[in-house]
N, C-alpha and C positions, 0 to 999 in steps of 0.2 A: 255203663249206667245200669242201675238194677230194677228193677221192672216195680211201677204201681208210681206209688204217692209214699211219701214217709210218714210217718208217725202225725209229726203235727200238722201236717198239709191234710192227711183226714180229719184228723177231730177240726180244721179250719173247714173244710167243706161241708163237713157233719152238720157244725151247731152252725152255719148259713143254712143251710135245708129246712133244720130243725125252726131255724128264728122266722121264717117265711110263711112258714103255718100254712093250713087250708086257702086261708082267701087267697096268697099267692099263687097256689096253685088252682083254684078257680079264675085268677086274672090271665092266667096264662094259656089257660086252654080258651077264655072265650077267646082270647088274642087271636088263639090258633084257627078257630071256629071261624072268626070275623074275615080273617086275611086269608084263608085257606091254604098257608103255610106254613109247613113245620118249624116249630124255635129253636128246635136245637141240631138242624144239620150241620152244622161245625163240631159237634160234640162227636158223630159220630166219622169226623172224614179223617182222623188222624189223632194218634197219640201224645196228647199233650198233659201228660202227668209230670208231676214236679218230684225230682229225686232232691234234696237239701243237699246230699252227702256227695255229689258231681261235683267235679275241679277240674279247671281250664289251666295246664302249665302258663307260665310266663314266659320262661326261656325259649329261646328256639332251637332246633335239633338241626336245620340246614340254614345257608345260607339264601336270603332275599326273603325272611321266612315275616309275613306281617303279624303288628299283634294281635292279641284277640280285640274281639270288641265290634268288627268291621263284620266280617264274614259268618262269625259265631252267630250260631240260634240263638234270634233276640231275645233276652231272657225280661223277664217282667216289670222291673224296676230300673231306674236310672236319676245318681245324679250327676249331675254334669256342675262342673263348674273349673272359674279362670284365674289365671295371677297376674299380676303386676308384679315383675321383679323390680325387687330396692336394693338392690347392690349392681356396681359397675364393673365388679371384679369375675372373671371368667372363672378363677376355681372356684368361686363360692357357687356357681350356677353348676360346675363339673361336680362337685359334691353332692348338691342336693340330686341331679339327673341319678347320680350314684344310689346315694337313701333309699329316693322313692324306687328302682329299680328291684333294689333288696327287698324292700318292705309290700310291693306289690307283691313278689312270689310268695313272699309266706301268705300275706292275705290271699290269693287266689288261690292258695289250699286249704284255706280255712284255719288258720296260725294264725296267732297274735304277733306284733311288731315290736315284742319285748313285754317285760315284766307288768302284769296288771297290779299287782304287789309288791312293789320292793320289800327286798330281805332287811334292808334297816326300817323301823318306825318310821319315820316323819316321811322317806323318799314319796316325788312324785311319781305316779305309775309310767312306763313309757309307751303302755295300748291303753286306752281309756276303758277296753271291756265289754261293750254293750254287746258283741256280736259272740261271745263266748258260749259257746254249746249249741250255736246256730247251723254249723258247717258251711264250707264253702258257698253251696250256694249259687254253684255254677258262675260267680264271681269272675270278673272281666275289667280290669284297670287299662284304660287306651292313654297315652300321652302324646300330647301335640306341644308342638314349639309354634307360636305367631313372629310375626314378620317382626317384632322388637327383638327377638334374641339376634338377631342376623343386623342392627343396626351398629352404630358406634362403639357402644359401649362396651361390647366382650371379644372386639377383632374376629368375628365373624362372619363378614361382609363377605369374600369371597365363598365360601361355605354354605350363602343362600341360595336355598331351590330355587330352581329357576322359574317356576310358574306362583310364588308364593306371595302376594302381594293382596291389602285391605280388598274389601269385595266394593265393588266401584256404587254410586248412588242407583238404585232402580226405582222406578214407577213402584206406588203405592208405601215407599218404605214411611215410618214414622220413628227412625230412633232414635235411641234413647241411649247417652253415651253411658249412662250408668250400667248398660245392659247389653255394650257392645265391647269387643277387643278383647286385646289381653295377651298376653306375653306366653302364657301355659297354658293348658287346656287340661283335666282331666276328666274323663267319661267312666264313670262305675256301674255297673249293668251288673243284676245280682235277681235271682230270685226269690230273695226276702227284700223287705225296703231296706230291713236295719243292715243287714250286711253292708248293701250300697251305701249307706249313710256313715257306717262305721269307718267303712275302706276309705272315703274323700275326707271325713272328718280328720282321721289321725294321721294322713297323709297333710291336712293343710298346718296341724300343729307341726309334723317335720322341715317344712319350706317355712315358718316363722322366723323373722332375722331377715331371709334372703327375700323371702317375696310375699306380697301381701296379698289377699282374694278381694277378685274386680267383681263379678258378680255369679252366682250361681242360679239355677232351675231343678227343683224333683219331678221327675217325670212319672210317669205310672201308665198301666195298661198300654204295653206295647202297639207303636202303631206301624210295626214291618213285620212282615214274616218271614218264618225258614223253609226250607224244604219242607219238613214233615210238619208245617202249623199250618191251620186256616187262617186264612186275611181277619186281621184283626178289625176294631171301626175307630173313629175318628169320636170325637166329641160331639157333632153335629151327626151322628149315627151312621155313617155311608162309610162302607170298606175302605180300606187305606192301602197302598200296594200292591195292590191286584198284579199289574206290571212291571214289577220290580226287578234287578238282575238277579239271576241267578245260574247260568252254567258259567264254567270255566273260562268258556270264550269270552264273555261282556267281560267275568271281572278282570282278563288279563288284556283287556281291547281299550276299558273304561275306567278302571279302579287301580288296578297295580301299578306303579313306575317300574320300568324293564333297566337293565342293566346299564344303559345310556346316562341314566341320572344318577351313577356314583355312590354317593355313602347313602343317597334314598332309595336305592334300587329294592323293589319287596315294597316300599312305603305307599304313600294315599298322601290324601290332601282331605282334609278333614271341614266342610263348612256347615255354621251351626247359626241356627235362624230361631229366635222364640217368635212367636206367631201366635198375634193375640185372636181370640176369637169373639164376635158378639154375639155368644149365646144365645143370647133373650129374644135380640133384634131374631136371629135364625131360626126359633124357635116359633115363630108367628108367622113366620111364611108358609105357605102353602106347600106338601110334599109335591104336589106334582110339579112348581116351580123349583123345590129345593131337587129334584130329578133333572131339570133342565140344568141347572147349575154345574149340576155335575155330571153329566152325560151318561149316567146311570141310575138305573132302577136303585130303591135305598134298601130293600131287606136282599137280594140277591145280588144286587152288584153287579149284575148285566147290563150292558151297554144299550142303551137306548136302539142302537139300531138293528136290536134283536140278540139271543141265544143264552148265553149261561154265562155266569161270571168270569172266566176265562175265554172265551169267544173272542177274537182277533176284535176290535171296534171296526164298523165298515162307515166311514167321515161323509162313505157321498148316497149314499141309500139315503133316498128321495121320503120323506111323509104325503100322505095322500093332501095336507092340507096345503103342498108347498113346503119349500125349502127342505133341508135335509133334517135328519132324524135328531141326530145329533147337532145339538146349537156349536158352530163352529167358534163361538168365545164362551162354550164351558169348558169346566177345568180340564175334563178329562183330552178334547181335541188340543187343547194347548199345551198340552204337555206330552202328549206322546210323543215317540221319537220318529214317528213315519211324519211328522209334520216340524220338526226339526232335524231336520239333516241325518237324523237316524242317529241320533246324540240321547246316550242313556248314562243314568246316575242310579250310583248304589243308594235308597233310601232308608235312614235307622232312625225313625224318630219314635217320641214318645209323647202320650198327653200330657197335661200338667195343668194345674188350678193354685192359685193365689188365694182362696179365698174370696172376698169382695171387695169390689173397686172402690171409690171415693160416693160414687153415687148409689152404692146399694147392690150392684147386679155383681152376678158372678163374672171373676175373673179369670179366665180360662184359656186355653189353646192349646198349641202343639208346639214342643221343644224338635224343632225339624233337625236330624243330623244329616250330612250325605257325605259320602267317599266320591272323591274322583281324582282322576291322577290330570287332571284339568281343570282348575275352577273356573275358566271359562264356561266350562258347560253347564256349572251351574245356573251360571249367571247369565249365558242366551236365552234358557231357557224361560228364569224368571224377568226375565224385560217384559219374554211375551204376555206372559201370566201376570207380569205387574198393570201392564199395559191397557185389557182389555178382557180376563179373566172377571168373567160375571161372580166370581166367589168376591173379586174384590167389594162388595158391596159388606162385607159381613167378616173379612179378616184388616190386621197390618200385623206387619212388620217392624215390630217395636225392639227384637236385638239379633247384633252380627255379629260373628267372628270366623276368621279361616285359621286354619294352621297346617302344618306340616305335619306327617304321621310318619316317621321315622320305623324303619323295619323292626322286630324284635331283638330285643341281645341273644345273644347265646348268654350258658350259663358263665359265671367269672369275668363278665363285662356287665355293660350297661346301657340303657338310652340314649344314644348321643353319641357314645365313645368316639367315634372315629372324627367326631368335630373338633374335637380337642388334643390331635395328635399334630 
């Protein structure tokens, strides 16, 4: 990767500086003044300048090798969206697994997926264009199979993962079938919007015929981080991730399927949650309760019971007024893994905003994804969190879906291949 910001990623940071004027930077220092903390210690703990001209291969070079998407430095934008296959015929699904496989690696070097132009007059383009002179992009197509391709309909029954099955009802859910399920999954993560939008868009004109799109989400303002990023925040301002996997050990402990699970060996299990938020409602609450909530301070992400945002959480450190530091039903004690079973999930989610609701207010949340080579674990987890998570006063659970994440191809294969032999 080559060092700085490209061309247009300056003049986009420029003319924001420039459009900010004085009074933002008078709002910002009284900010700094009033809270007696600095605003931009993120800016300064790691390098997170945007190259356009970065590409993530598609193909894999070993075997068990997963794709990108999971493990990759979350990149900025994401859309996600699902299918509903309309065909009962297994080559028509072996076909299209084919296309998209093709049409991902040129997209993830920043190629078009054929002719934006036909050489004759009237032809229809076969890339639609928008992303042309954008570059890759750092660009990450993930595809998941849901529990419908392994039903009747394409003799794939024996062939089903073995842990891959609907995420069973939890405490707090509300959904909404429009915004649940699906047969296909694909995840486009890019550091422009429009790459991400391009790559799912002319991908879902490819599967036309064979499958039709169940619902989709745009996400924006990454809510995981990499190695080398600061914890991003959440909608509701509080760090996101703090705790998240990251060595080698969690993700081959937590995340990968081992050699035992056959054509998924290298793969993941993909489960994806929209997660509405209420704003408004969380925006009238009090910080020092929106701090209980979530068992951490909101501008550093410290854990209530003392140190720096990284600081291990200590659950039984006493408060002078009684009880522990840490409210044992905020989010942060229910979900850690020392208070379940030492059970961790890879977290990739992203925010995302509708617009407005029916009644006026902003519709808003977080497009949750997580890898785990168990969706069980997901779903211990959120019982607890559904259960008696003080955030439930202020989120639901309005769509589901799991699926299967299949290793990478090598080059001259495809997504899937070995299901269909």
């Amino acid at each position: 990767m080559s060092e700085g910001v490209s061309r247009r990623g300056l003049l986009g940071v420029g003319l924001a500086a420039a459009g900010a004027g004085v009074g933002a930077a008078a709002g910002i220092a009284g900010a700094a003044a009033a809270t007696g903390v600095n605003p931009f210690p993120a800016a300064a703990n790691g390098d997170e300048s945007i190259d356009l001209s970065t590409s993530h291969p598609f193909y894999a070079t070993a075997a068990r090798q997963p794709q990108g998407g999971i493990r990759t430095v979350p990149q900025r934008h994401c859309v996600f969206m699902t299918f509903d296959l309309s065909t009962s015929v297994a080559t028509d699904l072996q076909v299209l697994l084919a296309r998209w496989s093709a049409s991902i690696a040129q997209l993830q070097a920043g190629e078009t997926v054929g002719s934006v132009e036909p050489a004759h007059g009237n032809g229809v383009g076969a890339d639609t264009g928008e992303a042309l002179d954008l570059g890759p992009a750092s660009l990450t197509v993930t595809v998941g199979l849901g529990p419908g391709v392994f039903d009747e309909r394409f003799g794939l029954a024996s062939q089903r993962p073995a842990k891959l099955a609907d995420i069973p009802a939890l405490p707090s859910d509300r959904l909404q079938d429009e915004l649940s399920g699906g047969d296909l999954s694909l995840q486009a993560c890019a550091d422009d919007p429009q790459v991400a939008y391009h790559a799912v868009r002319d991908l879902a004109r490819i599967a036309r015929g064979t499958a039709t799109v169940r619902w989709t989400v745009l996400g924006f303002g990454r809510a995981s981080a990499g190695p080398s990023q600061t914890t991003p925040r959440n909608l509701m301002g509080f760090k996101d991730g703090t705790r998240n996997i990251t060595t080698d050990e969690d993700y081959d402990r937590f995340v990968w399927l081992d050699r035992s699970s056959g054509w998924m060996a290298g793969g993941t299990y993909q489960v994806v949650r929209k997660v509405q938020m209420n704003i408004e409602i969380w925006d009238a609450d009090v910080v020092s309760d929106q701090q209980r909530v979530f068992g951490r301070t909101k501008i550093e992400g410290a854990p209530l019971s003392g140190g720096t945002e990284h600081t291990t959480p200590d659950f039984h450190a006493r408060a002078s007024a009684g009880g522990t530091k840490i409210d044992p039903t905020s989010h942060v004690a229910l979900a850690a893994h020392e208070n379940n079973d030492g059970v961790k999930i890879l977290r990739r989610p992203y925010n995302y905003t509708d617009g407005l609701n029916r009644y006026g207010q902003l519709d808003a949340g977080l497009l949750f994804a997580a890898y785990v080579n168990d969706p069980d674990h997901f779903t211990r987890i959120q019982r607890r969190l559904g259960a008696v998570d003080r955030l439930n006063d202020y989120v639901a659970h309005i769509g589901s879906a799991v699926f299967a994440v299949p290793p990478a191809p090598r080059k001259g294969s495809y997504i899937g291949e070995q299901l269909f032999r």
